[in-house]
LUMVOZA-687322 format. One record per residue: residue in three letters; z negated, x negated, y negated of N, C-alpha, C, O in turn. Coordinates in steps of 0.1 Angstrom, whole numbers, padded with zeros to 4 digits, always signed. Layout:
<recs>
AlaZXYZXYZXYZXY/...
</recs>
This chain:
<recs>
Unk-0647-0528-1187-0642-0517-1196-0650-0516-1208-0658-0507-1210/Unk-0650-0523-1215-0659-0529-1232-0648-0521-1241-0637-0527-1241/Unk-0648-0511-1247-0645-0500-1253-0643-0505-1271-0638-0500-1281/Unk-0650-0518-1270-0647-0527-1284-0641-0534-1281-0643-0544-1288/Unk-0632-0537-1274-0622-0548-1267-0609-0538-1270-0608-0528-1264/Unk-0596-0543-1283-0588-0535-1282-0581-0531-1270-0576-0520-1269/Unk-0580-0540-1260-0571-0531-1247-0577-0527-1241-0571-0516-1237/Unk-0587-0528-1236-0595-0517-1226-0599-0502-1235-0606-0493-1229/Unk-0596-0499-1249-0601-0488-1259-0585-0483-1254-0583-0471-1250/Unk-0573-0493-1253-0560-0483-1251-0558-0480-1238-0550-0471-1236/Unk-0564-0488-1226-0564-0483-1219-0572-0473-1212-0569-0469-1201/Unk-0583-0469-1220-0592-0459-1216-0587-0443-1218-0588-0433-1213/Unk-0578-0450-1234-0570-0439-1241-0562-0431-1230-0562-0419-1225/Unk-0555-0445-1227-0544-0437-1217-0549-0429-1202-0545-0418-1198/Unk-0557-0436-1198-0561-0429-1187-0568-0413-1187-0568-0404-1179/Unk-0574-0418-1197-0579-0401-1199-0566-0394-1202-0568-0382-1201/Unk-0555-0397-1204-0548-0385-1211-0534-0381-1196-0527-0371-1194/Unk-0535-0395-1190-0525-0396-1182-0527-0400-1168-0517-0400-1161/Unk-0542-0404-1160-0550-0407-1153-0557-0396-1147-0561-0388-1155/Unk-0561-0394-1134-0566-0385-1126-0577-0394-1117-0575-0405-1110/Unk-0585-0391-1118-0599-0392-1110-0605-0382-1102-0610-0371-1105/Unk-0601-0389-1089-0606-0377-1078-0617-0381-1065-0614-0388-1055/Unk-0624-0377-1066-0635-0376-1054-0626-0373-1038-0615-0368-1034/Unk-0641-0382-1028-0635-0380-1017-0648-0378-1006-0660-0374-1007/Unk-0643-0381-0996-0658-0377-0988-0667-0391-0990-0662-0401-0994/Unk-0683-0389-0988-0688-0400-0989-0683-0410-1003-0676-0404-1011/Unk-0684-0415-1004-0678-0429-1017-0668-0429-1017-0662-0432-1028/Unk-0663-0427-1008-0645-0425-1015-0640-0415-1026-0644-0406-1033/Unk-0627-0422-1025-0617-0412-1039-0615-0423-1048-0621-0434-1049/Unk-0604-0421-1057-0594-0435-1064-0591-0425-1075-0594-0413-1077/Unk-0585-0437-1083-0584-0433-1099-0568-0436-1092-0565-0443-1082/Unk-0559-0428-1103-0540-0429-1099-0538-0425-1109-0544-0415-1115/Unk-0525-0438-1115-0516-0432-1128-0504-0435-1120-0501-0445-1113/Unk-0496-0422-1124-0484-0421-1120-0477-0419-1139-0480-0413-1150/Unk-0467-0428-1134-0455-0430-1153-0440-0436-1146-0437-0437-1134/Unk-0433-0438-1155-0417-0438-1154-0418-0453-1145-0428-0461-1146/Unk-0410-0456-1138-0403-0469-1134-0405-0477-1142-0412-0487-1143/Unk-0396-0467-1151-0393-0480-1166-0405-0486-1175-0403-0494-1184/Unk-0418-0479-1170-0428-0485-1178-0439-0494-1170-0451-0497-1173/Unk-0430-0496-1157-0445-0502-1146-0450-0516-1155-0461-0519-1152/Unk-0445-0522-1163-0451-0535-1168-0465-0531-1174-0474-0540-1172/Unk-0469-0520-1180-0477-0516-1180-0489-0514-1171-0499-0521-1172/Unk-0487-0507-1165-0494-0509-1147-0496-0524-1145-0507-0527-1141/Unk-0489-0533-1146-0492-0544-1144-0503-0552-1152-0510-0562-1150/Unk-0502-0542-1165-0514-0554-1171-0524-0545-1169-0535-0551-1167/Unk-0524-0534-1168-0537-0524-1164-0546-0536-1152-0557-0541-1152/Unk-0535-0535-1142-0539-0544-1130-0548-0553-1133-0560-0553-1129/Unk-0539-0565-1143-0550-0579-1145-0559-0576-1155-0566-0586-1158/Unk-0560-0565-1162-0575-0562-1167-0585-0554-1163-0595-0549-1169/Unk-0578-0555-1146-0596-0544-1139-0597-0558-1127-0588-0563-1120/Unk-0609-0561-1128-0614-0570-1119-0618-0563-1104-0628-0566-1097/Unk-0609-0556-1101-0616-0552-1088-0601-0552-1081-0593-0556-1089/Unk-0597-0548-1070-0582-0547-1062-0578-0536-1062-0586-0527-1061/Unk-0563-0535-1064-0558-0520-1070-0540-0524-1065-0536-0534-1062/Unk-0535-0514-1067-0524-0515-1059-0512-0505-1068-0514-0494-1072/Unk-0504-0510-1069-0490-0504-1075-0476-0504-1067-0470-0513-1062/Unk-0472-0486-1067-0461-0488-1053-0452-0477-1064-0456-0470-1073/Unk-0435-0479-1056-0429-0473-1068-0422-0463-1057-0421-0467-1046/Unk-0416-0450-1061-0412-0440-1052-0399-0431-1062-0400-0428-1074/Unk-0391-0429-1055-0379-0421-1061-0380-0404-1057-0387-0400-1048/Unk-0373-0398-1062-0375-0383-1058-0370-0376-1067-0371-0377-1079/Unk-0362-0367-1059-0357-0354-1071-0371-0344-1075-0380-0341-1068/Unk-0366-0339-1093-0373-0331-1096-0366-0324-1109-0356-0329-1115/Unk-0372-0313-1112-0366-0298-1118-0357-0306-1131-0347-0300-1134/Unk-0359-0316-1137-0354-0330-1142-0343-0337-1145-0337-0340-1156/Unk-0341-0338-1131-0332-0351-1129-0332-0353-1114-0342-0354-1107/Unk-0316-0352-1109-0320-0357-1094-0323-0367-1087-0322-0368-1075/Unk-0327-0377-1094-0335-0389-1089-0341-0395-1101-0336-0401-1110/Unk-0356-0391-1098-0365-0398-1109-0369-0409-1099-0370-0407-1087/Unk-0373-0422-1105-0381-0435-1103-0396-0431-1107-0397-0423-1116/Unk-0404-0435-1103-0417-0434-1107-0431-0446-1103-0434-0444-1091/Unk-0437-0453-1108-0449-0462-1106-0461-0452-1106-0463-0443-1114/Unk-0468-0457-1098-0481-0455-1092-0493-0467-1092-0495-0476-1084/Unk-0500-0466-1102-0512-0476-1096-0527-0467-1098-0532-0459-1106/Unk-0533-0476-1080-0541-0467-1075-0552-0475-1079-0549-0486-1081/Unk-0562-0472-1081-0576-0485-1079-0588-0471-1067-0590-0459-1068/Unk-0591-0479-1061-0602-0471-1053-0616-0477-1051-0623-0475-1041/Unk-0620-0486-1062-0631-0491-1063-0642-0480-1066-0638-0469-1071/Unk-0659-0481-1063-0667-0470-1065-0673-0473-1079-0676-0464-1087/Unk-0674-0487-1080-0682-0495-1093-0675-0487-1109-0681-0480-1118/Unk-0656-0492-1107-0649-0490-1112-0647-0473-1115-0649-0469-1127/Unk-0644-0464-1104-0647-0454-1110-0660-0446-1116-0658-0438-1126/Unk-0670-0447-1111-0683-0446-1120-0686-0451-1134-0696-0446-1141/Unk-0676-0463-1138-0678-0468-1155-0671-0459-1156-0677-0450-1161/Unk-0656-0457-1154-0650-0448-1162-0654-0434-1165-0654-0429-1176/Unk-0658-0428-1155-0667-0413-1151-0679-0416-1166-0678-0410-1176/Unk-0688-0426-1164-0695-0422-1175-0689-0431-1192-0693-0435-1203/Unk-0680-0432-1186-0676-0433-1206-0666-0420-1207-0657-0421-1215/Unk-0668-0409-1201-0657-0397-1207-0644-0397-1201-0633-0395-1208/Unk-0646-0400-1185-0632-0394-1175-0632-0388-1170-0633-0394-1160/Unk-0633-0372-1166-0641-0365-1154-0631-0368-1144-0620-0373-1145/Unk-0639-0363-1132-0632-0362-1121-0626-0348-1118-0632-0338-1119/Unk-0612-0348-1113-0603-0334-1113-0596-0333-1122-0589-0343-1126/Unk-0595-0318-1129-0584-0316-1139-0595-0319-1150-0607-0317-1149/Unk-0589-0323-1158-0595-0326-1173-0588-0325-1183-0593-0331-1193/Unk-0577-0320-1185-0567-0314-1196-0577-0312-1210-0579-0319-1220/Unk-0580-0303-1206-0594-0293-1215-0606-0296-1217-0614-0290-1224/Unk-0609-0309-1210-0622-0315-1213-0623-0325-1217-0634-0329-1220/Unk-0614-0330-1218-0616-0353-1219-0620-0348-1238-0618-0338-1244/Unk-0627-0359-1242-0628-0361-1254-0633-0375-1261-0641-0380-1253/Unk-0631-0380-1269-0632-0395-1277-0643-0397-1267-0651-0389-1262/Unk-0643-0411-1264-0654-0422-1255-0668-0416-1261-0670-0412-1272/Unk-0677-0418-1249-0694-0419-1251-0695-0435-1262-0686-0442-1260/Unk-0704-0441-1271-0702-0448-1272-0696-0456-1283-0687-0449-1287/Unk-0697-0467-1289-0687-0472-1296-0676-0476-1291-0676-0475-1279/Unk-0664-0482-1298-0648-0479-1292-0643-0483-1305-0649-0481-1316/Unk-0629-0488-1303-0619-0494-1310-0609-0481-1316-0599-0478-1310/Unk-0612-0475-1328-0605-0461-1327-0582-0462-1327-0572-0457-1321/Unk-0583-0469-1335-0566-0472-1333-0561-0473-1317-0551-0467-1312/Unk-0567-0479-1312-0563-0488-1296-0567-0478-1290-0563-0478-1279/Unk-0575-0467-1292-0583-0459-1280-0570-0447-1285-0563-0443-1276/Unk-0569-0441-1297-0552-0430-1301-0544-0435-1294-0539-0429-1284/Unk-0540-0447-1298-0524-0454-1292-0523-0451-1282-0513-0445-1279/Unk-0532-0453-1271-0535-0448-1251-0532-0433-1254-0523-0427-1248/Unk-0536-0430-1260-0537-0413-1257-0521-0408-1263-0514-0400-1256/Unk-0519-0410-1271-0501-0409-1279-0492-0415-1269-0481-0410-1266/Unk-0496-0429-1263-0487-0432-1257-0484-0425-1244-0474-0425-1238/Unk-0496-0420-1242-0494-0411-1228-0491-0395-1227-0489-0388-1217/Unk-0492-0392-1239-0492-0374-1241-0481-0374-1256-0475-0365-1260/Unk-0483-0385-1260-0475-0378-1277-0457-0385-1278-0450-0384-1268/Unk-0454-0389-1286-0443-0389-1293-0439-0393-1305-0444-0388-1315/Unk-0427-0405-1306-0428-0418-1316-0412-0414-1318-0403-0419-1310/Unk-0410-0406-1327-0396-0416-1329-0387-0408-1342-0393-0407-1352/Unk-0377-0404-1341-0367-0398-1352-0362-0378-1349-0354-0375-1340/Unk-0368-0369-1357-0359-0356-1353-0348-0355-1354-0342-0364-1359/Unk-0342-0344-1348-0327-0340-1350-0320-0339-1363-0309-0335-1364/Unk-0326-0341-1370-0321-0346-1387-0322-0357-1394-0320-0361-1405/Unk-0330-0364-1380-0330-0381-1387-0346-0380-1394-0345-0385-1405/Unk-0357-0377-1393-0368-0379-1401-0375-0379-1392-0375-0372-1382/Unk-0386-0394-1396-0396-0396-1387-0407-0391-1382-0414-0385-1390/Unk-0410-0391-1370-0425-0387-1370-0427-0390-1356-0419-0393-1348/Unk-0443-0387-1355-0455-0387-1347-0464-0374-1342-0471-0368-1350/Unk-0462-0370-1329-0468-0361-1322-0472-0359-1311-0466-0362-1301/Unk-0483-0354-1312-0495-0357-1301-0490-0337-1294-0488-0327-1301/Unk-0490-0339-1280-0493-0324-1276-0507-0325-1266-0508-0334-1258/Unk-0515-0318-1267-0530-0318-1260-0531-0307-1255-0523-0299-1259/Unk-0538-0302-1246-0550-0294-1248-0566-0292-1249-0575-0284-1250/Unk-0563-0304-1248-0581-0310-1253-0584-0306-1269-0580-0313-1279/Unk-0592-0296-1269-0600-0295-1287-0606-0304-1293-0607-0304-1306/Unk-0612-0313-1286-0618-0325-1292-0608-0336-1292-0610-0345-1301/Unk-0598-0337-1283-0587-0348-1289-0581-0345-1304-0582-0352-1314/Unk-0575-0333-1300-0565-0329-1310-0571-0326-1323-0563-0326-1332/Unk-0586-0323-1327-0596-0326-1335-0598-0339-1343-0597-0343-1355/Unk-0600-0345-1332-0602-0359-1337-0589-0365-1342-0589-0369-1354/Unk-0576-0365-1333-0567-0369-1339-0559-0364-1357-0550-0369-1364/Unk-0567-0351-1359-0566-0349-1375-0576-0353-1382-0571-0358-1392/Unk-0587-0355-1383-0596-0366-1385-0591-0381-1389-0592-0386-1400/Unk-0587-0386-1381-0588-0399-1381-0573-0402-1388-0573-0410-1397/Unk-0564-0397-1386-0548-0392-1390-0550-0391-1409-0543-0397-1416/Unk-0561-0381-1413-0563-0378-1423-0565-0391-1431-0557-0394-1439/Unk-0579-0402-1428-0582-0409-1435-0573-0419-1434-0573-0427-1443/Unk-0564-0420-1425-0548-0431-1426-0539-0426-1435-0537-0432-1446/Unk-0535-0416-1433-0524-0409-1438-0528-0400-1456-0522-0402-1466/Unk-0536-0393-1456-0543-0384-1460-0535-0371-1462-0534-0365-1472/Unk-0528-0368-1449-0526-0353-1446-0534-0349-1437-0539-0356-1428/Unk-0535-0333-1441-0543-0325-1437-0534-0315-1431-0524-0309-1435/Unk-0542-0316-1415-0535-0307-1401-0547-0303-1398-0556-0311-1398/Unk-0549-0287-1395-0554-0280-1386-0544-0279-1372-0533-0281-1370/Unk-0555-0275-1364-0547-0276-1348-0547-0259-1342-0554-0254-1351/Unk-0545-0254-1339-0543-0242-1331-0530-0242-1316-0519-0247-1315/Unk-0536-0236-1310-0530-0235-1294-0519-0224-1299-0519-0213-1306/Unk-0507-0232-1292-0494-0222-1295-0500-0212-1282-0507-0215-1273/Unk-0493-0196-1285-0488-0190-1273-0480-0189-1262-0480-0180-1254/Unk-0474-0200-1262-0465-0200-1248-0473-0207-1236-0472-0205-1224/Unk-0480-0215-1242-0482-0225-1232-0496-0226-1234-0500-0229-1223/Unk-0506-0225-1242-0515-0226-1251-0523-0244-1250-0533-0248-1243/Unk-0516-0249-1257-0522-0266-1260-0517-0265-1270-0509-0257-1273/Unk-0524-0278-1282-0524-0282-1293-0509-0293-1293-0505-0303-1287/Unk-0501-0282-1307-0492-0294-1307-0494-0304-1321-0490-0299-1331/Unk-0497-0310-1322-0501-0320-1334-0490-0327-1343-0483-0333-1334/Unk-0483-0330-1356-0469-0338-1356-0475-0337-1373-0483-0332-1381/Unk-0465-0347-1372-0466-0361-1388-0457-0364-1389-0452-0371-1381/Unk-0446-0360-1401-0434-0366-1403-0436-0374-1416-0446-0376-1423/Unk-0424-0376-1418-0422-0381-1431-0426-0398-1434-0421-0408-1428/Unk-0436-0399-1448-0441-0408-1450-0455-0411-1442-0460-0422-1442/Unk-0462-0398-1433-0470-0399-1431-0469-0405-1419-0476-0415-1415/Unk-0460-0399-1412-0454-0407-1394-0451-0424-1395-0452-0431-1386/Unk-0448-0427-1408-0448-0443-1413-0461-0451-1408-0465-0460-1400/Unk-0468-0441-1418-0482-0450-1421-0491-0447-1406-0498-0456-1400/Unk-0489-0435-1402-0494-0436-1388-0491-0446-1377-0498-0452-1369/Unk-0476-0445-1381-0472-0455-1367-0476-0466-1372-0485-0471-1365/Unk-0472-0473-1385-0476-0482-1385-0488-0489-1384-0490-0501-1381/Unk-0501-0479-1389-0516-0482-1387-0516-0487-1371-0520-0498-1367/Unk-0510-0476-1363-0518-0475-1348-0511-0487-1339-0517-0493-1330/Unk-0497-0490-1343-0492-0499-1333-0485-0507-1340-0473-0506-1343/Unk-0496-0520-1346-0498-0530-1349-0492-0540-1344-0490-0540-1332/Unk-0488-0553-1353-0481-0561-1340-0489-0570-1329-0498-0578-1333/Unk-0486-0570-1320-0489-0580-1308-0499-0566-1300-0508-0569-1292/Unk-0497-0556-1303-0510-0544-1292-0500-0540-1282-0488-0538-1280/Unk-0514-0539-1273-0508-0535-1262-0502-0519-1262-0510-0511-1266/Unk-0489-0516-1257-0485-0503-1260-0471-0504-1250-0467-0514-1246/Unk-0467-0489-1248-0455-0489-1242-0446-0496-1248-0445-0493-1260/Unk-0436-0506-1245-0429-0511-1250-0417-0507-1259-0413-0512-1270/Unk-0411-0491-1249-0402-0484-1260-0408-0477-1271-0402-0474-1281/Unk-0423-0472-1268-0429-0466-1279-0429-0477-1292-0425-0475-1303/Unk-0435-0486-1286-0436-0499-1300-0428-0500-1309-0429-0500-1321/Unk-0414-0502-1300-0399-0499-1304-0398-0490-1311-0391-0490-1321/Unk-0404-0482-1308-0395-0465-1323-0409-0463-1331-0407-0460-1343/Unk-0424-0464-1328-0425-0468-1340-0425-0478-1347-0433-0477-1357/Unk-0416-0495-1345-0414-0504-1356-0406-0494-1361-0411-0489-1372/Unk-0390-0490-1356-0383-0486-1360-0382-0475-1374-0373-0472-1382/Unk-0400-0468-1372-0397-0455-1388-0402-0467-1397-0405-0461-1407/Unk-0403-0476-1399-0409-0487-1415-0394-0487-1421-0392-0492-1433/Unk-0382-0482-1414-0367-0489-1416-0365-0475-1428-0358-0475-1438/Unk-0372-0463-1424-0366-0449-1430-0367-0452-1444-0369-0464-1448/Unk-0367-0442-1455-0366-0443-1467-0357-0428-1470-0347-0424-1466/Unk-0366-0425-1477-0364-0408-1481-0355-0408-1487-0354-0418-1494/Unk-0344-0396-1488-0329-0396-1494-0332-0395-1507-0342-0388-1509/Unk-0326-0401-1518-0323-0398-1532-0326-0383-1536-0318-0375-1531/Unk-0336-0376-1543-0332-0361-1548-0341-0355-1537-0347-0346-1541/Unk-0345-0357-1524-0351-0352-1513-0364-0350-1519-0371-0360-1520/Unk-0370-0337-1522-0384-0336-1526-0393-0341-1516-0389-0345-1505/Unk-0407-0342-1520-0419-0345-1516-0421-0335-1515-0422-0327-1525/Unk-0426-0328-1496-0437-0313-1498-0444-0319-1500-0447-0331-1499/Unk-0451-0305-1508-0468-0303-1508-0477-0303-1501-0477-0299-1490/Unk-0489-0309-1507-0501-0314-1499-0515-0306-1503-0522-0308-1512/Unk-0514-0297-1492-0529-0290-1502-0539-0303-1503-0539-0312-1495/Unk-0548-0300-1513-0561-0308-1515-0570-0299-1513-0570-0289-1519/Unk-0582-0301-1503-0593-0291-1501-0605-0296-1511-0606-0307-1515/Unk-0612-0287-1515-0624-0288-1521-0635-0294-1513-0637-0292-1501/Unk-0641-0301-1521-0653-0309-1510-0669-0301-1517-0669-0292-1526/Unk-0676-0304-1513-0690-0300-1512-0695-0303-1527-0700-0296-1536/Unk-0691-0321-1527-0694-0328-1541-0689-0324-1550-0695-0324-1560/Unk-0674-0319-1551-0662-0315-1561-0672-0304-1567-0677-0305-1578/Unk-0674-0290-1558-0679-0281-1563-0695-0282-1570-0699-0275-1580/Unk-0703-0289-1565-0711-0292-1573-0710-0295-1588-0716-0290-1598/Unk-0701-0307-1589-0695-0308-1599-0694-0303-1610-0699-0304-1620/Unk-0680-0292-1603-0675-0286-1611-0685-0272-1614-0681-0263-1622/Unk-0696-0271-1607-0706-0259-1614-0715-0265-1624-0720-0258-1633/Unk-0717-0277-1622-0727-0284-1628-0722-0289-1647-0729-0289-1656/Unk-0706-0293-1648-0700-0290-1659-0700-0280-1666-0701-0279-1679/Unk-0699-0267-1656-0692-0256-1666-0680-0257-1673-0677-0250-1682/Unk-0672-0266-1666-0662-0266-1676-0646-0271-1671-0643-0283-1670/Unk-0635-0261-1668-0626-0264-1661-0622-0279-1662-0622-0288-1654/Unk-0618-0276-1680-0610-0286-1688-0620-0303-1685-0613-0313-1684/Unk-0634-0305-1684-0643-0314-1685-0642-0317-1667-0644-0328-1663/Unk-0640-0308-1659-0639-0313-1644-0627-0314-1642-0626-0314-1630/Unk-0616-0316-1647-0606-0317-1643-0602-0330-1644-0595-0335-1635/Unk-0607-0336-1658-0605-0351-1663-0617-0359-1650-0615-0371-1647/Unk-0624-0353-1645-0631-0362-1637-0627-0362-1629-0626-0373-1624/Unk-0622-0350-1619-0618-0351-1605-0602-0349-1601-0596-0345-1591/Unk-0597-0355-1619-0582-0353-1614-0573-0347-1607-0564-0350-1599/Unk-0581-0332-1612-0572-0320-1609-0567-0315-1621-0568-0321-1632/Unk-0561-0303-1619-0555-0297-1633-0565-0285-1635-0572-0280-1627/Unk-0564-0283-1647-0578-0276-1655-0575-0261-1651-0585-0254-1653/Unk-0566-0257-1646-0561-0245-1637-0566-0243-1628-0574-0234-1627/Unk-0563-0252-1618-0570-0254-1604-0585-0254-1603-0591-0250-1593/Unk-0593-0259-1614-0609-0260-1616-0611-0247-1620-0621-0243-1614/Unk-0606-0238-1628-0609-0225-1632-0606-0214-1624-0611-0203-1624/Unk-0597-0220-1616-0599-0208-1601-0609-0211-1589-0613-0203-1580/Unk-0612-0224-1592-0620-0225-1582-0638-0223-1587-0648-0223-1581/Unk-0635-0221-1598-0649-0219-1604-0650-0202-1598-0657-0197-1589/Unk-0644-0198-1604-0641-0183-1607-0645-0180-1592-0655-0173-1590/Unk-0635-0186-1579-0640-0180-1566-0654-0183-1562-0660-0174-1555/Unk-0663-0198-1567-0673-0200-1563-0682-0189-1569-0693-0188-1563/Unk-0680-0179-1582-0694-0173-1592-0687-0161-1585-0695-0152-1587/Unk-0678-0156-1578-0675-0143-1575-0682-0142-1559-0687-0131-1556/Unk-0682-0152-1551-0687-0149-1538-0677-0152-1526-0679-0154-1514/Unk-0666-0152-1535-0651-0157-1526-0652-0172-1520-0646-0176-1510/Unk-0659-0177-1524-0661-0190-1515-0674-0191-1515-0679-0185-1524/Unk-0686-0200-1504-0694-0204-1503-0696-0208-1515-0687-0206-1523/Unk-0707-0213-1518-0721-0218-1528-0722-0232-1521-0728-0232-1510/Unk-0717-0245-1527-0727-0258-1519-0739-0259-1521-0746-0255-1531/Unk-0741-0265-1508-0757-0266-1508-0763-0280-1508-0754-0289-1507/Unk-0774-0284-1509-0781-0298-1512-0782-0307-1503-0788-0317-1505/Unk-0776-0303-1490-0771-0316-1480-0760-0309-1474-0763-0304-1464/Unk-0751-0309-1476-0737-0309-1476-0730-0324-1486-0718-0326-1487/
</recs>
């Protein structure tokens, strides 16, 4: 499990997000992912990339659903095996609310893709426009995944827990769900196969004729405002930081009023 190795970063992804790790008496207790029928080829390669013996069994059953779901199972009940995973960031039990990005260095694209492919969502809304969405309840997933989203894409998402259910719903449409998908599921990676499929499929979109562009706030950085106190001058920081000389003069105005922080000299 070498976490700089693109498939073991997406399969670590996935397991944390979709994998259960459970203790038993003495040294016992197995690692189990349970996923659709339709995606056991997966399980299969999980299989020939853990060198220890592990086992995949397939079972049908009604649920609140569908009255007959298909479903794959692969178990591994090695002790070696689950103790690497345990200390690169799997707990054992429920871990909804706790998993967070690997101990470690790690493959960041291939380590998302595991985790989207197992918790999020690739493909087209009910009006035909693309996108990409992650549902979590993990704060350091759904953190990280605006982070890393940001320097691909360069939109900016905050996360907050809905009330109904309280987990992070995370989503990227547009041009941004392009460049996402396209960054994360690159060709020849390992990924669910229909997910691969819908996101090759948003590179095909193309925004309607006349269809605006929303707006993108731009946040102020630490340096910006230095800057722009260090000028004194809307019109003279605006030509530098390629804002409009409006936008520099309100943001002067909130830094000398008290309305925003003051940067400081390591920021």
């Amino acid at each position: 499990m070498d976490l700089t190795l693109p498939e073991y970063a997406y399969m670590f992804g996935f397991l944390q997000a979709d994998g259960h790790l459970a203790k038993g008496a003495g040294k016992k207790g197995r690692l189990t992912v349970e996923i659709s029928a339709q995606d056991v080829e997966l399980l299969h390669r999980f299989q020939r990339l853990t060198p220890f013996y592990s086992s995949i069994t397939e079972r049908s059953r009604s649920t609140n659903f569908s009255e007959t779901h298909s479903s794959a199972t692969w178990s591994l009940y090695s002790l070696e095996a689950r103790t690497r995973l345990n200390e690169l960031g799997l707990p054992y039990g429920r871990k909804s609310m706790t998993i967070s990005p690997p101990h470690g260095e790690f493959v960041r694209p291939d380590y998302l893709r595991g985790i989207l492919d197992a918790d999020g969502s690739v493909g087209y809304t009910a009006k035909g426009f693309p996108f990409v969405s992650l549902t979590t309840a993990s704060t350091a997933i759904g953190a990280y995944l605006c982070r890393y989203a940001r320097e691909v894409t360069g939109a900016e998402r905050t996360i907050k827990r809905n009330t109904r259910d309280g987990v992070y719903n995370v989503m990227y449409a547009m041009e941004a769900a392009q460049r996402l998908a396209a960054h994360l599921y690159y060709p020849g990676c390992l990924a669910l196969q229909r997910k691969r499929i819908a996101a090759d499929s948003l590179a095909s979109w193309q925004r309607p004729a006349g269809m605006r562009v929303a707006y993108t706030k731009r946040t102020w950085t630490a340096r910006e405002d230095r800057l722009l106190l260090e000028l004194n001058s809307p019109k003279a920081a605006a030509e530098k930081l390629g804002r409009t000389a409006q936008s520099c003069n309100i943001r002067l105005w909130r830094l000398r009023s008290g309305q925003v922080p003051m940067p400081t000299s390591d920021q």
